[in-house]
PDB file of N, H, CA, C and O in Angstrom:
ATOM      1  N   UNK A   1      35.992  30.990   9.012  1.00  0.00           N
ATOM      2  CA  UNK A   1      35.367  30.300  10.114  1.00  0.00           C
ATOM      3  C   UNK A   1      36.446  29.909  11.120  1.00  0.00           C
ATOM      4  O   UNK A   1      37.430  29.343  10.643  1.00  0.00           O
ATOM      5  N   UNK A   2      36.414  30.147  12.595  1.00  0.00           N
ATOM      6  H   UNK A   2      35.615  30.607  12.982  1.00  0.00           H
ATOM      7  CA  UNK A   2      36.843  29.921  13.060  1.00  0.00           C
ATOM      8  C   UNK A   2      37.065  28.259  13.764  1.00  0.00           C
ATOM      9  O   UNK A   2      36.022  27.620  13.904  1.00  0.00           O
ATOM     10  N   UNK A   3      38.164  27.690  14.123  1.00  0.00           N
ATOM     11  H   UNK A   3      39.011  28.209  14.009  1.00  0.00           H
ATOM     12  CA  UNK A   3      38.245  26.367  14.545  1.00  0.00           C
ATOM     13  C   UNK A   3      37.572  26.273  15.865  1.00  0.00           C
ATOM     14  O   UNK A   3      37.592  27.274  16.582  1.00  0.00           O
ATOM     15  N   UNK A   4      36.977  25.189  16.277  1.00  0.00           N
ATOM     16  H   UNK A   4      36.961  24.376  15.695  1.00  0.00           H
ATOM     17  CA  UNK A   4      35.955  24.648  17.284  1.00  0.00           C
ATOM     18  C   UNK A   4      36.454  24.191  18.266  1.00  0.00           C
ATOM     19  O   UNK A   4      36.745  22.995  18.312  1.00  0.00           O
ATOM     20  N   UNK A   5      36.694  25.093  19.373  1.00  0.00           N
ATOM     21  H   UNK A   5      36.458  26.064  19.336  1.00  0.00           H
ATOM     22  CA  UNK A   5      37.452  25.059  21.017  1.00  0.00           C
ATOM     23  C   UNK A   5      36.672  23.802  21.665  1.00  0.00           C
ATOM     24  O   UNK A   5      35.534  23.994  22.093  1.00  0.00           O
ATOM     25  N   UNK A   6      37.101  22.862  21.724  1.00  0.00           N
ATOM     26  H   UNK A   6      38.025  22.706  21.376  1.00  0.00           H
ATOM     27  CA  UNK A   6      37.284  22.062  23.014  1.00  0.00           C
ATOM     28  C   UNK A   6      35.971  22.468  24.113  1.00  0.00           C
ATOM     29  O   UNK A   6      35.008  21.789  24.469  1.00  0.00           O
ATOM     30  N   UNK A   7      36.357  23.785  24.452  1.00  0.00           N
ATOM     31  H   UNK A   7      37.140  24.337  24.164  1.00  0.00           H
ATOM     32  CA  UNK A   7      34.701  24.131  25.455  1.00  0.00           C
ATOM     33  C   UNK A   7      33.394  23.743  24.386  1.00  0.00           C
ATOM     34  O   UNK A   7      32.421  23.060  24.704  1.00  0.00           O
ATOM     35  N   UNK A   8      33.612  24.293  23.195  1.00  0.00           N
ATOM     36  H   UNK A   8      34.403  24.849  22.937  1.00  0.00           H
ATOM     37  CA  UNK A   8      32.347  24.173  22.306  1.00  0.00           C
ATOM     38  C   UNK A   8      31.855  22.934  22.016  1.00  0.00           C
ATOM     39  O   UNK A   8      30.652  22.795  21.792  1.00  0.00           O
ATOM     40  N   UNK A   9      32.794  21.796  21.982  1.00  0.00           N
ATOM     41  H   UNK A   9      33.771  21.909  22.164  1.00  0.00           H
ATOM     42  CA  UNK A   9      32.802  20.512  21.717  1.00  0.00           C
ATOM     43  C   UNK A   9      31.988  19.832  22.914  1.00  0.00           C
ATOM     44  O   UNK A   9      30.968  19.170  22.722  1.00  0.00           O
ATOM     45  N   UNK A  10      32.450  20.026  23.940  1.00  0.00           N
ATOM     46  H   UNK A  10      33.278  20.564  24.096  1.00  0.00           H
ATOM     47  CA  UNK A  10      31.771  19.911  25.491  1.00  0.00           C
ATOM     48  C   UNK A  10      30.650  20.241  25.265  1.00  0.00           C
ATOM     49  O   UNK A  10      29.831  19.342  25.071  1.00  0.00           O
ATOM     50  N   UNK A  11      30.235  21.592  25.211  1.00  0.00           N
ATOM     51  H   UNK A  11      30.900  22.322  25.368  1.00  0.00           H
ATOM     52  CA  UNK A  11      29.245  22.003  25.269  1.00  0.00           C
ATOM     53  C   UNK A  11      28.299  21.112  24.208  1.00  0.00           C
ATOM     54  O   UNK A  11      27.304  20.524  24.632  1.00  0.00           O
ATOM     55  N   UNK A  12      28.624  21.066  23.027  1.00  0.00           N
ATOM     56  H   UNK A  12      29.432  21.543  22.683  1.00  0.00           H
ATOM     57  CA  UNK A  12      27.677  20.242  22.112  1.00  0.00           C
ATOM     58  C   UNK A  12      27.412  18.937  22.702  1.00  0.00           C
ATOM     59  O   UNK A  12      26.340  18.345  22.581  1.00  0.00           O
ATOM     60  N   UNK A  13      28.407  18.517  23.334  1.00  0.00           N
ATOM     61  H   UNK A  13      29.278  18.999  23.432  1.00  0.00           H
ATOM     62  CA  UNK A  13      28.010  16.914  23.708  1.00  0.00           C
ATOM     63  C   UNK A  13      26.971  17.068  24.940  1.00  0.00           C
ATOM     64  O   UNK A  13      26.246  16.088  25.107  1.00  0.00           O
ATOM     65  N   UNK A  14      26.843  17.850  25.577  1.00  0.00           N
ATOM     66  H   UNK A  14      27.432  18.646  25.441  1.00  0.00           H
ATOM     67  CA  UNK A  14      25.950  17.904  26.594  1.00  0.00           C
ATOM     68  C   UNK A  14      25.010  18.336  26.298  1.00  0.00           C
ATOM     69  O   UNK A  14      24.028  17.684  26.655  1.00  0.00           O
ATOM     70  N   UNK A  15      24.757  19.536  25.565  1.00  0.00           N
ATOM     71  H   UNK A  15      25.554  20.065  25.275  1.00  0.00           H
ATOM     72  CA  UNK A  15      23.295  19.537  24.758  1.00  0.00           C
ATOM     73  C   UNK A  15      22.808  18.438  23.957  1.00  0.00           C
ATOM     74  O   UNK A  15      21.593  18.345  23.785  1.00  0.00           O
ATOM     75  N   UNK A  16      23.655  17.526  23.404  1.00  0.00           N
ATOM     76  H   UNK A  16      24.642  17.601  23.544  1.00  0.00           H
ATOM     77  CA  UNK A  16      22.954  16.676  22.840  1.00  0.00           C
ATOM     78  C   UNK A  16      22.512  15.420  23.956  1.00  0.00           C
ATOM     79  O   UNK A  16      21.469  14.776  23.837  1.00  0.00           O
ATOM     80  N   UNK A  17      23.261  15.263  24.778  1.00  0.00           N
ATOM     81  H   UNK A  17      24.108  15.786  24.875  1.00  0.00           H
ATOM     82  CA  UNK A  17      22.999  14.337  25.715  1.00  0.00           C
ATOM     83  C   UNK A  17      21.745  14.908  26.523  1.00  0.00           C
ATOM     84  O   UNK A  17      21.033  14.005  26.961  1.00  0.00           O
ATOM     85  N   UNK A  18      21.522  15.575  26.675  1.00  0.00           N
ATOM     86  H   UNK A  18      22.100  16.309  26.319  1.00  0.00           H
ATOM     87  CA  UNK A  18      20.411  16.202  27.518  1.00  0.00           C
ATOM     88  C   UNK A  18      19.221  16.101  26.559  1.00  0.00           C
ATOM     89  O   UNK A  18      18.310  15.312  26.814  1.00  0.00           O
ATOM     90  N   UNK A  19      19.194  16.910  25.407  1.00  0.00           N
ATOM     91  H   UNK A  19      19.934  17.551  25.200  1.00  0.00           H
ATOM     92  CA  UNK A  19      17.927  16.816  24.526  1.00  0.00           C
ATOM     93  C   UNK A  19      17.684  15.838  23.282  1.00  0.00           C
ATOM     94  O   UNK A  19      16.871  16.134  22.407  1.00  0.00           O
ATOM     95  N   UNK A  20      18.558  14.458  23.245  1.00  0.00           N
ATOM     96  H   UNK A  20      19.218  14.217  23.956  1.00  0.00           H
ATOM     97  CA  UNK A  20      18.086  13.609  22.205  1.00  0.00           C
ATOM     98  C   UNK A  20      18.352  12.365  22.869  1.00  0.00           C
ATOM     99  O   UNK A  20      19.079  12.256  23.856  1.00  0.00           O
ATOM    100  N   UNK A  21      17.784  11.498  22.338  1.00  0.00           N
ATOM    101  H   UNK A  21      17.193  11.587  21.536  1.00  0.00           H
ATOM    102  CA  UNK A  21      18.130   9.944  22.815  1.00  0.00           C
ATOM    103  C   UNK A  21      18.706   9.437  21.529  1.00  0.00           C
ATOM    104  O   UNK A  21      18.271   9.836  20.449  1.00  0.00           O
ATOM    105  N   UNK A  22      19.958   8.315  21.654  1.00  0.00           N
ATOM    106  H   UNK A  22      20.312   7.991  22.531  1.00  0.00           H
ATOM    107  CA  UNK A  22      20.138   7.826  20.426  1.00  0.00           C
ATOM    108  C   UNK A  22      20.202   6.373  20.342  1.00  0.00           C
ATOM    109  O   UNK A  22      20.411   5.869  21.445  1.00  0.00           O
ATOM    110  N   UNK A  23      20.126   5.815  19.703  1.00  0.00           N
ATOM    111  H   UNK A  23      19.956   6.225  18.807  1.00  0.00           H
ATOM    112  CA  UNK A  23      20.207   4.274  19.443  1.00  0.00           C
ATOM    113  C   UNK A  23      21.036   4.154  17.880  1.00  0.00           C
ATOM    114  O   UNK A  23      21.098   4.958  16.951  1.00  0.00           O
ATOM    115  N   UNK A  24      21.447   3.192  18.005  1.00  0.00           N
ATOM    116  H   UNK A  24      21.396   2.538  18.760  1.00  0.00           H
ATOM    117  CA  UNK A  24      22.061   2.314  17.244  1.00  0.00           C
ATOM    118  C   UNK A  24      21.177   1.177  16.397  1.00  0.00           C
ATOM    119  O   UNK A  24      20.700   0.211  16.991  1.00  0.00           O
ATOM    120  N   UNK A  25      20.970   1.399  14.744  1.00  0.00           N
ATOM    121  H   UNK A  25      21.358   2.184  14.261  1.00  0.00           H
ATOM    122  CA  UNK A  25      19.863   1.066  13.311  1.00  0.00           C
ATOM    123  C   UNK A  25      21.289  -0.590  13.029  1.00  0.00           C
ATOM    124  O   UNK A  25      22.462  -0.371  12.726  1.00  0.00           O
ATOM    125  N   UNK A  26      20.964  -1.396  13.145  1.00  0.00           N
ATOM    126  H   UNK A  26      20.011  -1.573  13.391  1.00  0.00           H
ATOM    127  CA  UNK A  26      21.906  -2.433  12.022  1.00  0.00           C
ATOM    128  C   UNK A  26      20.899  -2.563  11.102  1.00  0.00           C
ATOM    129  O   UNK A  26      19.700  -2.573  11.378  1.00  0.00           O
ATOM    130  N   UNK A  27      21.739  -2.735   9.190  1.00  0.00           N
ATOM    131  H   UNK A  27      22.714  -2.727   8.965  1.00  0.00           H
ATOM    132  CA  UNK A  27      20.776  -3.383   8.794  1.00  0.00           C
ATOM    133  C   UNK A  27      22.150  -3.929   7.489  1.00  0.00           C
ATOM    134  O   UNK A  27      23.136  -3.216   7.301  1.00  0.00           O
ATOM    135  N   UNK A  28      21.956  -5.136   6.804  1.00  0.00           N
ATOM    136  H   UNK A  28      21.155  -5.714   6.956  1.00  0.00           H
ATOM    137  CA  UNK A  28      22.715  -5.608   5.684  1.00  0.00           C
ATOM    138  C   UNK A  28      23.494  -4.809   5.380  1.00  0.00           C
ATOM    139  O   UNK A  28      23.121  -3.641   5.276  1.00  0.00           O
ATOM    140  N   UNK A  29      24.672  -5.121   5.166  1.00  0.00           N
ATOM    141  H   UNK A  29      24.975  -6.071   5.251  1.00  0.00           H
ATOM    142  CA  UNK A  29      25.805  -4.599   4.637  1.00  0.00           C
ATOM    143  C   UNK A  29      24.645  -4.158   2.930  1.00  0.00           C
ATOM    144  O   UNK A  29      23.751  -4.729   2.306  1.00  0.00           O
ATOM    145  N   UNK A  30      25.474  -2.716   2.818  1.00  0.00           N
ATOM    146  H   UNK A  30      26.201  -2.252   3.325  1.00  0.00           H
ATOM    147  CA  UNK A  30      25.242  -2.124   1.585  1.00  0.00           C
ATOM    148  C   UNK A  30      23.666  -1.613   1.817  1.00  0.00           C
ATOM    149  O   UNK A  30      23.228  -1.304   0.709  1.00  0.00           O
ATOM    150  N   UNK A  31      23.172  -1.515   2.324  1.00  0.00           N
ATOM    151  H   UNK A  31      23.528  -1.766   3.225  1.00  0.00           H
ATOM    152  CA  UNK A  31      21.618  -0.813   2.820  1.00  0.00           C
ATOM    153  C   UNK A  31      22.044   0.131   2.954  1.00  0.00           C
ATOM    154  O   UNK A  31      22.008   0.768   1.902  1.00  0.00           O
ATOM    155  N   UNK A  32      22.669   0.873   4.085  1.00  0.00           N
ATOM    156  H   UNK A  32      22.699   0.356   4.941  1.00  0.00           H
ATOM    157  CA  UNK A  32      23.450   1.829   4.486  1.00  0.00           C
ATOM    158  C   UNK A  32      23.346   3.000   3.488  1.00  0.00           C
ATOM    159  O   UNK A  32      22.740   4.057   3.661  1.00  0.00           O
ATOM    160  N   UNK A  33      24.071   2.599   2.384  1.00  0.00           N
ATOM    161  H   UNK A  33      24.564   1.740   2.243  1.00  0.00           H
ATOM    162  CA  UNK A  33      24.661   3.385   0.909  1.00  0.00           C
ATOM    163  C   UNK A  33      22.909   3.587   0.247  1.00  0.00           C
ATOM    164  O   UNK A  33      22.713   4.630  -0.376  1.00  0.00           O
ATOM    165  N   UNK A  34      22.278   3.065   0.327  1.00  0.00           N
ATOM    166  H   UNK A  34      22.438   2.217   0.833  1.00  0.00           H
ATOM    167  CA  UNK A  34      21.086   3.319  -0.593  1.00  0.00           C
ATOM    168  C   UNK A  34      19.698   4.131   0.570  1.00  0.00           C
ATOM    169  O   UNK A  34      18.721   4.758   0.161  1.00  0.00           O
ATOM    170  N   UNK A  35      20.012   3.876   1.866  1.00  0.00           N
ATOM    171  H   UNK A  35      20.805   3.366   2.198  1.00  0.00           H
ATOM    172  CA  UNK A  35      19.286   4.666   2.768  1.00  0.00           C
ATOM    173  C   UNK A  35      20.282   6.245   2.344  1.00  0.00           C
ATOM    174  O   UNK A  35      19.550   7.205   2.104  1.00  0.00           O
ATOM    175  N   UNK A  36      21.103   6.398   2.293  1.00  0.00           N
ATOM    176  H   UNK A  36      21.698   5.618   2.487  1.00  0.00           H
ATOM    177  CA  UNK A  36      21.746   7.627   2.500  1.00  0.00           C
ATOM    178  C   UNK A  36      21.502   8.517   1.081  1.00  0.00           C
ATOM    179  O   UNK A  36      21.448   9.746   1.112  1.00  0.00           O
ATOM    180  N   UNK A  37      21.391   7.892   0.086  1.00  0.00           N
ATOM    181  H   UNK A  37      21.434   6.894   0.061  1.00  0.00           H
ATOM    182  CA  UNK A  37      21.521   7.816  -1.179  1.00  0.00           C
ATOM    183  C   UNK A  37      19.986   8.438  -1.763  1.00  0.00           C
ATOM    184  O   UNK A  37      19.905   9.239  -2.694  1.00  0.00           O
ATOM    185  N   UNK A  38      19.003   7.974  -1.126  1.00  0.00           N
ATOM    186  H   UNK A  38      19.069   7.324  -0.370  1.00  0.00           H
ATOM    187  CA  UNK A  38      17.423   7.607  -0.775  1.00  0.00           C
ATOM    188  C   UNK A  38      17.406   9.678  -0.167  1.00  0.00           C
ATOM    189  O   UNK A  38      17.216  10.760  -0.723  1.00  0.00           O
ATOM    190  N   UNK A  39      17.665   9.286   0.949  1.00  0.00           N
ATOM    191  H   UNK A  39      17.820   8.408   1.401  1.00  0.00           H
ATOM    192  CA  UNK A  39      17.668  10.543   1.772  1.00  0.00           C
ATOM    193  C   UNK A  39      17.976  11.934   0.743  1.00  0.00           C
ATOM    194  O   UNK A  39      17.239  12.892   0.512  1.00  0.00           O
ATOM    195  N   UNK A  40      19.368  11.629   0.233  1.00  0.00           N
ATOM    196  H   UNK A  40      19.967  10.850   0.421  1.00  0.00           H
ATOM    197  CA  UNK A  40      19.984  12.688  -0.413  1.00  0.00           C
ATOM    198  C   UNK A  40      19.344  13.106  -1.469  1.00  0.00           C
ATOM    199  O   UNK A  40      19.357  14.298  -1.777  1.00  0.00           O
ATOM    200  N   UNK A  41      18.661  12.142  -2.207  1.00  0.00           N
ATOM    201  H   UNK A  41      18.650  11.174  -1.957  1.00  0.00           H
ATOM    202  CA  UNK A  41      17.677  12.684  -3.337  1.00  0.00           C
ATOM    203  C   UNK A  41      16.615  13.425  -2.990  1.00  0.00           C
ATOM    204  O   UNK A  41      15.989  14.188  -3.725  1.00  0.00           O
ATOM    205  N   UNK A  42      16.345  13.096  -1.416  1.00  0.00           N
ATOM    206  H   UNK A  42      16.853  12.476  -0.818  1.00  0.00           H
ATOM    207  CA  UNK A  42      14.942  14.251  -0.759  1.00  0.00           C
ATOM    208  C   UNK A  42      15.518  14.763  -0.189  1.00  0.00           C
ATOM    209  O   UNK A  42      14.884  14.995   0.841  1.00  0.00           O
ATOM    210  N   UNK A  43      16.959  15.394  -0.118  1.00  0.00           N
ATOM    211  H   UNK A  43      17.474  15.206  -0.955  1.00  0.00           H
ATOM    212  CA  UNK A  43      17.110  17.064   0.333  1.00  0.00           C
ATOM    213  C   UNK A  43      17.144  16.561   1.747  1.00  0.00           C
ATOM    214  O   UNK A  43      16.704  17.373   2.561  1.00  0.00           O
ATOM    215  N   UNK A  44      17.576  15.374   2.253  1.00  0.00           N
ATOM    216  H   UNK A  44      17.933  14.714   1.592  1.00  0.00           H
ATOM    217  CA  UNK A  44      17.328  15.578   3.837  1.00  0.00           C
ATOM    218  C   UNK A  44      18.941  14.390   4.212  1.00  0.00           C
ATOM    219  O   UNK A  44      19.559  13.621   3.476  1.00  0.00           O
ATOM    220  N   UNK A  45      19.089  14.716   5.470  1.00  0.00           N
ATOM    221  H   UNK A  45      18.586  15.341   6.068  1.00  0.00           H
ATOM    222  CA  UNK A  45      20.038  13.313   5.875  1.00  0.00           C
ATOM    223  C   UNK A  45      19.437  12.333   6.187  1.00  0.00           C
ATOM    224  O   UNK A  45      18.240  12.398   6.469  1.00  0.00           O
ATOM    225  N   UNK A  46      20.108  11.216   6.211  1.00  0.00           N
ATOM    226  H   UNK A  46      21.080  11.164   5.982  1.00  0.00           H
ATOM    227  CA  UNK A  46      19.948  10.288   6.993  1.00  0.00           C
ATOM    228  C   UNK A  46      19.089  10.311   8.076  1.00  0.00           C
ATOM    229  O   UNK A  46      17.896  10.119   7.842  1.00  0.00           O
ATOM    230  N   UNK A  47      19.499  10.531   9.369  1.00  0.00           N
ATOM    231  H   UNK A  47      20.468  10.687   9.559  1.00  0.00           H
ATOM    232  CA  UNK A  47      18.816  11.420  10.411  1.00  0.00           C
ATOM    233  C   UNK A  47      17.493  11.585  10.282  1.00  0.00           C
ATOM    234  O   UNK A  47      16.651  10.936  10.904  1.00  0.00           O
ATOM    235  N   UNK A  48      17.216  12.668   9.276  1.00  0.00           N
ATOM    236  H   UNK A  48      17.899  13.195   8.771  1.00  0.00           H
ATOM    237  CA  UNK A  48      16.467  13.300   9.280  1.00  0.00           C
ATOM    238  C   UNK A  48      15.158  11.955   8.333  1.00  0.00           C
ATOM    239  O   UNK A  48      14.016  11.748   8.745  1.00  0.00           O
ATOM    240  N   UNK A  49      15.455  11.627   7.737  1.00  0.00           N
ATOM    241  H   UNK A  49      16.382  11.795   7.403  1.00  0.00           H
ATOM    242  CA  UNK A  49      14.649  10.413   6.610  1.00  0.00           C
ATOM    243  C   UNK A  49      14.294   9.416   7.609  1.00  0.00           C
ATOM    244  O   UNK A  49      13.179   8.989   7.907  1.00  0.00           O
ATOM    245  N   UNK A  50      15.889   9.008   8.255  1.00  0.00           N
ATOM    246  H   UNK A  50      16.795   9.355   8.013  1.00  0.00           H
ATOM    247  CA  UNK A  50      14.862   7.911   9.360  1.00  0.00           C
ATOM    248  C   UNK A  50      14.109   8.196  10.458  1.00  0.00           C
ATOM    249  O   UNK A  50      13.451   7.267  10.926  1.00  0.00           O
ATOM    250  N   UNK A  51      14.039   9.506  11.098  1.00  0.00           N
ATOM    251  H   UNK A  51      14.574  10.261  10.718  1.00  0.00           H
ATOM    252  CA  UNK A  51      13.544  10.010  11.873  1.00  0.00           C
ATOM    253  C   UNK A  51      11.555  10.207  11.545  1.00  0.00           C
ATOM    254  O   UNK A  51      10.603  10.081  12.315  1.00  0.00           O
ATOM    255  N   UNK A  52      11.631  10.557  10.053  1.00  0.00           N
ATOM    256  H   UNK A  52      12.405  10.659   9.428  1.00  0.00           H
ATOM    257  CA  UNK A  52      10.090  11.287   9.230  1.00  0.00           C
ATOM    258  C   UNK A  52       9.981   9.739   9.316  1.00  0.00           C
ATOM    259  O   UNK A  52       9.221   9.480  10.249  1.00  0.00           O
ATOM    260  N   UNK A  53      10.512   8.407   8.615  1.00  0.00           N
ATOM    261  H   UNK A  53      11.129   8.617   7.857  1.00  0.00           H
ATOM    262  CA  UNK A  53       9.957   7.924   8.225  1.00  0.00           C
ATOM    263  C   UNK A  53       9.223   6.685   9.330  1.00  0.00           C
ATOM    264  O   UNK A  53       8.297   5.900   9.122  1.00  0.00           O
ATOM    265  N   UNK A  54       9.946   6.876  10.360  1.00  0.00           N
ATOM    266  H   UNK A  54      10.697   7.513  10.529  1.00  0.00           H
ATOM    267  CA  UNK A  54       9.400   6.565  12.102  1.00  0.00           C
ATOM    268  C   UNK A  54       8.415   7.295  12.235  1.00  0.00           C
ATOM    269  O   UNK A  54       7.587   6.659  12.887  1.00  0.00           O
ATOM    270  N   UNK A  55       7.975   8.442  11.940  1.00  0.00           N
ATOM    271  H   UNK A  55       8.648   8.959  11.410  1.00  0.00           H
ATOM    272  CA  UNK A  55       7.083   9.326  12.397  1.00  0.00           C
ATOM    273  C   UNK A  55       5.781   8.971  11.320  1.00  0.00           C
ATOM    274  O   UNK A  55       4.617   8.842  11.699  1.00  0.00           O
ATOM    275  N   UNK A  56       6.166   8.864  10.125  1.00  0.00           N
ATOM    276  H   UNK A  56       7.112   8.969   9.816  1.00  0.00           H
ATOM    277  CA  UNK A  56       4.974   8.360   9.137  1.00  0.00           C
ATOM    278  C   UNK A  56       4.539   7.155   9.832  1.00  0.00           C
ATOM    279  O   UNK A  56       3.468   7.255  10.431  1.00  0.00           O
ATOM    280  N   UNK A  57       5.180   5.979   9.881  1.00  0.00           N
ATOM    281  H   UNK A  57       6.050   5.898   9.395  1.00  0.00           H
ATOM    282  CA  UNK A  57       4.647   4.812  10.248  1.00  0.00           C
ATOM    283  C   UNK A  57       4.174   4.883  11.570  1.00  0.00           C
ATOM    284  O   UNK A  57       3.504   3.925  11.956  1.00  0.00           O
ATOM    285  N   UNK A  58       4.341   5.638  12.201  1.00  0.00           N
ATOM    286  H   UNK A  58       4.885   6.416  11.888  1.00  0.00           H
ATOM    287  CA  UNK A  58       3.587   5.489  13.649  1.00  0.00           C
ATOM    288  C   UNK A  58       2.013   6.351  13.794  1.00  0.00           C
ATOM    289  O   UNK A  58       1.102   6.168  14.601  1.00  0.00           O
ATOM    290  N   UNK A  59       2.124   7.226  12.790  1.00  0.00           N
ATOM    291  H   UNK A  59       2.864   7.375  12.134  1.00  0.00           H
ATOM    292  CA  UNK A  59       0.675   8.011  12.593  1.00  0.00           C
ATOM    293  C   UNK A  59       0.050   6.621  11.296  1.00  0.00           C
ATOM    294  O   UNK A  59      -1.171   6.545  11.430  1.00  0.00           O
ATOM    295  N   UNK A  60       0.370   5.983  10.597  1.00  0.00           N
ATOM    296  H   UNK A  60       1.362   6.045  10.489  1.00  0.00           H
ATOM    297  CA  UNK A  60       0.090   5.411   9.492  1.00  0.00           C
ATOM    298  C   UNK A  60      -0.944   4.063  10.288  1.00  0.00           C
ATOM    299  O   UNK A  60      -2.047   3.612   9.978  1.00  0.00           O
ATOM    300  N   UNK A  61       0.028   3.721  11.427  1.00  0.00           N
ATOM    301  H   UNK A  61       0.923   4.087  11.679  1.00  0.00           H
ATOM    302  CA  UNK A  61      -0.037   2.739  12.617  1.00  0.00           C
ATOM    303  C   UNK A  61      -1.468   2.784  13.295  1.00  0.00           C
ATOM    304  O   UNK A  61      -2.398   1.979  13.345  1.00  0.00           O
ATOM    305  N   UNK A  62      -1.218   4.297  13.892  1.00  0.00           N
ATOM    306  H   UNK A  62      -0.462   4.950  13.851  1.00  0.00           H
ATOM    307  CA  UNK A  62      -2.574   4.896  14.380  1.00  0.00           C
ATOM    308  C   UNK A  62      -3.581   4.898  14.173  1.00  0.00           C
ATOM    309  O   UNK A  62      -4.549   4.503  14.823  1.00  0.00           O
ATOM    310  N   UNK A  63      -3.467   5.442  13.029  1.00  0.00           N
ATOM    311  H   UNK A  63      -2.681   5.763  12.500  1.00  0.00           H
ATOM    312  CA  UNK A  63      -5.150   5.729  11.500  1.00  0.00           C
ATOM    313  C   UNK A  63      -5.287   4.375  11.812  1.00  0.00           C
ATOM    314  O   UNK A  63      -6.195   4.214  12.627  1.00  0.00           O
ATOM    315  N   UNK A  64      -4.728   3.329  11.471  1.00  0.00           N
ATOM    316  H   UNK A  64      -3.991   3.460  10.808  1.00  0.00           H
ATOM    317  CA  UNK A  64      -5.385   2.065  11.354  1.00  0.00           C
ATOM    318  C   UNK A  64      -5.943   1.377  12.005  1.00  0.00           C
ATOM    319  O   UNK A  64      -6.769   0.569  11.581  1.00  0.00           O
ATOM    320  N   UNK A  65      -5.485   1.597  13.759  1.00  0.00           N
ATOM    321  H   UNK A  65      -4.813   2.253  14.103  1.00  0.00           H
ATOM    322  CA  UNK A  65      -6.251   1.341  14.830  1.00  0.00           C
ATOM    323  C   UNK A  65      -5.609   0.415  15.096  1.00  0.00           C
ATOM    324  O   UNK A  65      -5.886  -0.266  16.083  1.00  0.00           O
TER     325      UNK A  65
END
């Protein structure tokens, strides 16, 4: 594999700036380790767990009226 040029790095930061929004999660020291931990046992990241699990609760939200 080749090492990751500086243009490519650019380039990633601007695709991501263009197509995601991000925010910043605080929660208790040591949460962190058991969200990640949580995730990894379902095959997914971080990211990806808090992302579904925003998406469950907002359809969950819905149904309920």
């Amino acid at each position: 594999m080749s090492p990751v040029t500086e243009k490519h790095k650019k380039y990633t930061a601007e695709y991501v700036k263009a197509h995601y929004d991000e925010f910043r999660v605080r929660m208790k020291k040591g949460k962190r380790e058991q969200v990640q931990a949580h995730a990894a046992a379902h095959g997914e990241s971080m990211n990806a767990f808090i992302n579904r699990a925003i998406d469950e609760a907002m359809q969950r939200d819905k149904e309920e009226g």
